[in-house]
Structures are given as structure tokens and as C-alpha cells.
C-alpha positions as CSV (number, residue, x, y, z in Angstrom):
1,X,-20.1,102.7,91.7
2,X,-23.8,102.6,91.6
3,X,-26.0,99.2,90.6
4,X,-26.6,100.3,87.0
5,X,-22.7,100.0,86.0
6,X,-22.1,97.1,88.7
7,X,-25.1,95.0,89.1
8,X,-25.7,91.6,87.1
9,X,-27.4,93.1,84.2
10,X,-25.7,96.7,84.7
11,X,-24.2,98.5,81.3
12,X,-20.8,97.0,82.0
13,X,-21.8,93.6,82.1
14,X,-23.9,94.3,78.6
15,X,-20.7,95.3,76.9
16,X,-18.3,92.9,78.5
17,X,-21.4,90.1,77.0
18,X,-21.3,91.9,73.6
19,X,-17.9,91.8,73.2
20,X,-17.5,88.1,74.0
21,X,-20.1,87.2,72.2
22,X,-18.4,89.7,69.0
23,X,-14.8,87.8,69.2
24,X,-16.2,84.3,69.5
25,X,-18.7,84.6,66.5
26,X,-15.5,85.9,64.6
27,X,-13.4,83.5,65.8
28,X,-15.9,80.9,65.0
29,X,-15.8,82.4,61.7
30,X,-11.9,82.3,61.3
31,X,-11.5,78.4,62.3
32,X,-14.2,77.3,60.2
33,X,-12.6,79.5,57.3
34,X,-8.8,78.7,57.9
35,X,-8.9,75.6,60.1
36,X,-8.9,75.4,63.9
37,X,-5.0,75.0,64.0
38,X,-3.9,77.3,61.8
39,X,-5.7,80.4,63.3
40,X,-4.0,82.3,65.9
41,X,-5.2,84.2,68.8
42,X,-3.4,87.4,67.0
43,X,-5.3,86.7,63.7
44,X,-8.5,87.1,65.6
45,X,-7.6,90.1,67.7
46,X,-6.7,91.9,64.2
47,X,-9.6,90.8,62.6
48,X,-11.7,92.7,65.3
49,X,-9.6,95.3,65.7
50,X,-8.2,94.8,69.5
51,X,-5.0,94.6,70.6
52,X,-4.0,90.3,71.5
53,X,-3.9,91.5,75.1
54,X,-7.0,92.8,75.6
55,X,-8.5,89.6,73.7
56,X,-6.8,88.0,76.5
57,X,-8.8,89.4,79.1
58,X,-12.0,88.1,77.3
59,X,-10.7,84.6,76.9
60,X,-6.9,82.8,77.4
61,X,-7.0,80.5,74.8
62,X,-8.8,79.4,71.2
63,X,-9.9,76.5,73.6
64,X,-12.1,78.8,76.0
65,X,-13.3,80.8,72.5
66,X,-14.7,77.4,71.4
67,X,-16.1,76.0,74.5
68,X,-16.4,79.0,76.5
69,X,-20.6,78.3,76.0
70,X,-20.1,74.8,77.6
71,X,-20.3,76.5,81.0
72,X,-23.4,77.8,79.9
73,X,-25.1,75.3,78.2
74,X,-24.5,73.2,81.4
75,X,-26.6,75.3,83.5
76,X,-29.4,75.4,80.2
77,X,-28.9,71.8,80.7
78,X,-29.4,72.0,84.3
79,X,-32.5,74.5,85.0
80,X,-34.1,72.0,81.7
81,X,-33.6,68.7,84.1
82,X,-35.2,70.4,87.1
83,X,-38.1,71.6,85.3
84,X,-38.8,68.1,84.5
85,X,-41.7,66.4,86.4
86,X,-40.4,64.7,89.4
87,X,-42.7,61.8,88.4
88,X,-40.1,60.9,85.6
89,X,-37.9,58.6,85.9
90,X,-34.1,59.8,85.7
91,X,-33.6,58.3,81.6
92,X,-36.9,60.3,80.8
93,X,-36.1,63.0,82.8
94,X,-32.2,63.7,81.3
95,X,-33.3,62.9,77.7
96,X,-36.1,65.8,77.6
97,X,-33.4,68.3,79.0
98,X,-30.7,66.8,76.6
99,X,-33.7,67.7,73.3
100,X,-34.2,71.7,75.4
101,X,-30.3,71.9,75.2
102,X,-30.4,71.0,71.7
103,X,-33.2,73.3,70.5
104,X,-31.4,75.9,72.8
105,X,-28.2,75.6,70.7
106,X,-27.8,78.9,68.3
107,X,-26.5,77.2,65.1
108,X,-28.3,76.1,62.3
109,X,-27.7,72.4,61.4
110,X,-24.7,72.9,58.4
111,X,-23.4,75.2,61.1
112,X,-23.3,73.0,64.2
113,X,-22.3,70.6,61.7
114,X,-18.9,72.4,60.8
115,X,-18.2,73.2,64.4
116,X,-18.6,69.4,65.6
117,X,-16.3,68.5,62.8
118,X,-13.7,71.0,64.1
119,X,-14.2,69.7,67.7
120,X,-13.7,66.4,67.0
121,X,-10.6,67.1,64.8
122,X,-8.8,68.7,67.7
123,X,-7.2,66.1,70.1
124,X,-6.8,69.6,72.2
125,X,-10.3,70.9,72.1
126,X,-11.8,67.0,72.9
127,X,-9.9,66.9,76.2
128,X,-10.9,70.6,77.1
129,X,-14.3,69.1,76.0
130,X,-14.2,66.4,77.9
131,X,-13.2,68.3,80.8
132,X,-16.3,71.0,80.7
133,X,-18.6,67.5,79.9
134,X,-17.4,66.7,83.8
135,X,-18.5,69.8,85.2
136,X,-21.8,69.0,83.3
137,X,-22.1,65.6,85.5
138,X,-21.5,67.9,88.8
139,X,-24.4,70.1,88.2
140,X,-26.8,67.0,87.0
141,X,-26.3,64.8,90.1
142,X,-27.9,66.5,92.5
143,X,-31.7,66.3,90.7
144,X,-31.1,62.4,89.9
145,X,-29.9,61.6,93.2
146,X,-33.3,63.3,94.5
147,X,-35.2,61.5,92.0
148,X,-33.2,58.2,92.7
149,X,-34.6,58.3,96.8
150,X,-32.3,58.7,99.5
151,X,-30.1,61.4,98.2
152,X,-27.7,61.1,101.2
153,X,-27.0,57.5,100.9
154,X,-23.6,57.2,99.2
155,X,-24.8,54.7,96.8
156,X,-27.2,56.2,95.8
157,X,-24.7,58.9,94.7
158,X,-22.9,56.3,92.7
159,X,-26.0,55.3,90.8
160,X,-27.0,59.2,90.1
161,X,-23.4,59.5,89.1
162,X,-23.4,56.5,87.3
163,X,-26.6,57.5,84.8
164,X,-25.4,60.5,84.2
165,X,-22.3,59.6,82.9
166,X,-24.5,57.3,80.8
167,X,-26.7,59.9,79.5
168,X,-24.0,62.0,77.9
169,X,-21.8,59.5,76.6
170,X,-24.9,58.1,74.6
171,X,-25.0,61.8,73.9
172,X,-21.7,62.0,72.4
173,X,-22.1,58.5,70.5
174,X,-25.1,60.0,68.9
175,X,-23.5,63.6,68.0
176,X,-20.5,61.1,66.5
177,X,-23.2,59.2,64.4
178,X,-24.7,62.3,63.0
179,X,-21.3,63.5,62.2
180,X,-20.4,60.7,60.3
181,X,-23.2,60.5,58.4
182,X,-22.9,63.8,57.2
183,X,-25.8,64.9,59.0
184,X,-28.3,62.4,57.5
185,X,-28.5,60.4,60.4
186,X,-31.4,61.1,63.2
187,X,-29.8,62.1,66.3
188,X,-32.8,61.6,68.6
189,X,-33.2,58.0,66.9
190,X,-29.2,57.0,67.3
191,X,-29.8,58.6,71.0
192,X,-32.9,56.4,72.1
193,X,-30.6,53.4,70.4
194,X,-28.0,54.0,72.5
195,X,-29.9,54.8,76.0
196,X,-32.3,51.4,74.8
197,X,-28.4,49.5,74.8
198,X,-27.3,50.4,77.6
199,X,-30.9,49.7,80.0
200,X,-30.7,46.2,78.7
């Protein structure tokens, strides 16, 4: 097999990305239409024209179709908190990379609107959610541990652990606000609120 058709960026990597990319747009599509729960993983192998068992090589659930990106937008998240100045401190530093994962996200605002809706009308897809949030919280530690001092000491682990769980639940609280206010609400605003609460 030569590098082209096995390599990180080789042609069957490209397609394997395409077609991912091709059944979660149209699944995305489907569950906004029809509603999370009533769309099956057959509907949306018919409606791209695969068979349900090779849509099951690509993903294993409607779950992984929704939040397969979460693995990704954790490492967006990631590379955007190391980039930061190590002069910051670690509430400047993981609020500037929370904004670049933000801008980064590839929905307009009606559209990430719909599909935050849908996430948080799915007791299933919140605990999946929740779940790929704790990965997020692996991958962050490490820089705000380094920026915290001793990164070996245990407690300093606890208090790198500690912030970022902080971080992305006032995160969450401010993706719930905007969500309830049918979008009207500032999400940066409701997020500086939040992070201001809990530094008291």
C-alpha cells in the first residue's frame, strides 16, 4: 500500500472524511426536519443511498452522528488554549480559546440554534454530551496545570482540574441562557457573568 492511499492525508482518508462529513450534514438535516427521536439510523442511510450497515462503519449510533465533532472541537479547543500567552492567567487563557472554538463552529447562529435545542431535548444525547465534555477537561489540564506552577504537585492538579471544570460549566450556563432567550441573549456577556460569579 503506498503513502498516498495510507498516509494521514492519503485519498482514502479524503473519502472516508467526505463521506462522514456527507451522512452527518444529512442526518443533521433529518433530525432538525423530523425530530431527533423519531429519525432512525435506516431513514438516514436511505436518504443517502447506503445500505444501514455500511452507515455503521462510519458511525454506531445517531449519538456519535451528533457529537461525533466533539472529539474534534476538543482538540480546536486544545491547540486554541496553548496558543495563548503563557503570561495569562488560566480564566483569561480558557475564555479566549472557548471565543476560537466558537468562531470555529461551522453553523450559522438559527442553525446552531436548532441543533442546541435538539441537544438539550435529548436526555440521551446530554449524557453522551456530557461524557465527550469530560474528555474535553483531560486534554485542557495539562496547559493550566503548567500555567498554575508546579505541574507535578498533586494539588496543583486538583486546582487545574478544578478551573476547568469551572470554565465549561459557565460554558454550558451561557449556551443554556442563549437558548432560552431565543438567541437574543449575549453569550460572551452571560459567560463573563458567570466566570465574574464564580471568582468571587
Amino acid at each position: 500500500m503506498n503513502d498516498r492511499q495510507s498516509g494521514p492525508g492519503g485519498l482514502r482518508q479524503r473519502t472516508r472524511r467526505a463521506v462522514r462529513a456527507e451522512i452527518a450534514a444529512t442526518a443533521m438535516r433529518l433530525f432538525l426536519e423530523h425530530g431527533y427521536e423519531a429519525t432512525t439510523m435506516e431513514q438516514i442511510a436511505g436518504e443517502i443511498g447506503i445500505s444501514r450497515r455500511s452507515l455503521f462503519r462510519y458511525f454506531a449510533t445517531k449519538e456519535d452522528i451528533v457529537l461525533g465533532d466533539h472529539a474534534e472541537s476538543g482538540q480546536v479547543l486544545r491547540e486554541a488554549l496553548e496558543a495563548r500567552p503563557a503570561r495569562e492567567t488560566p480564566w483569561e487563557a480558557l475564555g479566549a480559546a472557548l471565543k476560537v472554538l466558537a468562531a470555529s463552529l461551522p453553523y450559522t447562529p438559527e442553525g446552531l440554534l436548532r441543533i442546541t435545542r435538539m441537544l438539550h431535548a435529548s436526555p440521551a444525547l446530554r449524557a453522551r454530551q456530557l461524557e465527550k465534555r469530560q474528555q474535553w477537561t483531560e486534554l485542557l489540564v495539562p496547559d493550566i496545570a503548567a500555567r498554575l506552577g508546579d505541574a507535578a504537585d498533586p494539588m496543583t492538579q486538583v486546582r487545574a482540574r478544578a478551573l476547568v471544570a469551572c470554565a465549561l460549566t459557565c460554558s454550558d450556563i451561557a449556551t443554556e441562557t442563549w437558548v432560552r432567550s431565543d438567541g437574543t441573549a449575549d453569550i460572551e456577556q452571560v459567560f463573563d457573568e458567570a466566570v465574574a460569579a464564580v471568582r468571587r
